[in-house]
C-alpha positions in Angstrom: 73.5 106.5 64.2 75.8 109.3 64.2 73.6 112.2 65.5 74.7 115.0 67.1 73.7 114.7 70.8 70.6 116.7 71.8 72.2 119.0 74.3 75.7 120.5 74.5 77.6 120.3 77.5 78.8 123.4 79.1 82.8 123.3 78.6 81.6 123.7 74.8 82.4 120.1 73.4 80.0 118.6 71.4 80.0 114.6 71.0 78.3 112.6 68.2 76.9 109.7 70.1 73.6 109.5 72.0 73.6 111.4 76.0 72.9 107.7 77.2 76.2 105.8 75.3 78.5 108.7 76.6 77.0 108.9 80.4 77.4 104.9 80.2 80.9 105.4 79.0 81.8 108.4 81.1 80.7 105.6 84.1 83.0 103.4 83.5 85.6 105.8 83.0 84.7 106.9 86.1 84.5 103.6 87.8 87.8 102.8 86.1 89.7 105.6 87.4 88.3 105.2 91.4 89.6 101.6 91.1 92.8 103.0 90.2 93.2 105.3 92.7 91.8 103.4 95.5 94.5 100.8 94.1 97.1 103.2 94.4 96.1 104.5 98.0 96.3 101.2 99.5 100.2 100.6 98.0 100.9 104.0 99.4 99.4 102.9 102.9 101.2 100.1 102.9 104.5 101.8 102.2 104.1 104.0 105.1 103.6 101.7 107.1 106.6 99.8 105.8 108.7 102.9 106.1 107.1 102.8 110.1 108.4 99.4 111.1 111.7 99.9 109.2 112.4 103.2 110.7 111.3 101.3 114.6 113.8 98.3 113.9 116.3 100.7 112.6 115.8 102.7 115.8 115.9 99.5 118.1 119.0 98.4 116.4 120.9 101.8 116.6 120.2 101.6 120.3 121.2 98.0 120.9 124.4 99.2 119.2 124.9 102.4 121.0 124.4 100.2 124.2 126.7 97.8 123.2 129.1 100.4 122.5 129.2 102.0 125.9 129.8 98.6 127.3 132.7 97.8 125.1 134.0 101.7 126.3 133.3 100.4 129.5 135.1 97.1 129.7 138.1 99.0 127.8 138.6 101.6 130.4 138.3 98.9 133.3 140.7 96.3 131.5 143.5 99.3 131.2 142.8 100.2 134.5 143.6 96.8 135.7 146.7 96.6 133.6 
């Protein structure tokens, strides 16, 4: 049960179970870690595109106010004109 593996990998480990246990194993490892990642990718996509439409309302916002603010100059400097 606990043989040495037939044939040693390159990087120089050696493993005791059989080629066809690890390569199942190394699988789902795999698998595992590609779920993970394709996990992660999709929180980070939807971040950005968070961070997108936050940045465009922030931006519609700042310009409602800056409009709003040249009015309120604007209605100033023609109420001191009429006083």
């Amino acid at each position: 049960m606990a043989r040495r593996s037939e044939q040693s990998p390159k990087d120089g480990r050696s493993y005791r179970s059989p080629w066809r246990v690890l390569a199942s194993a190394f699988e789902k490892s795999r698998d595992l870690w590609k779920a993970k990642y394709k996990s992660l990718q999709e929180r980070i996509k939807a971040f950005r595109t968070e961070v997108r439409d936050l940045r465009r309302s922030r931006d519609r916002w700042r310009a409602k106010a800056e409009a709003l603010q040249q009015e309120t100059f604007r209605l100033r400097a023609q109420l001191q004109r009429q006083v």
